[in-house]
Phi, psi and omega in degrees: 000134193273165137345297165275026167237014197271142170251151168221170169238131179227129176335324194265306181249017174055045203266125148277098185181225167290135145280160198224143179255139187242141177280158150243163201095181200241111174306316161305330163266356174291306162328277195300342143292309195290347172287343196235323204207083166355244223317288191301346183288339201256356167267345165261352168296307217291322217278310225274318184292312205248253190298012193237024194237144149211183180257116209226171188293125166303332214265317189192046169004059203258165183243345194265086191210139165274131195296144154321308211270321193276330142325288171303331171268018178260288175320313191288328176255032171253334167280041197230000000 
């Protein structure tokens, strides 16, 4: 199962739907290394790629997001 095809429920902005996968950092400061500075454009490009990704809310691109279905069985047995 891919990232985007995974539902969540997210915590921060009660969003239901697809996770969406988000960089963290700035495309604009990735530019602005590789133009003024090789080295540092290709450790923060390599850092943005690998450890700087996760699978986030799309809506308000939050990390605090819950599987759908382990969401709906929290709910159902807390009205329970």
């Amino acid at each position: 199962m891919g990232l985007l095809s995974r539902e969540i429920h997210c915590t921060t902005c009660n969003f239901e739907g697809n996770a969406k996968t988000i960089h963290k950092g700035s495309l604009a400061v990735e530019i602005a290394l590789w133009l003024c500075f090789l080295a540092p454009g290709f450790i923060y490009t390599i850092w943005r790629m690998t450890a700087g990704k996760y699978s986030g809310c799309p809506q308000c691109k939050s990390e605090r997001v819950v599987d759908l279905k382990k969401w709906n069985e929290r709910a159902s047995n807390r009205a329970a």
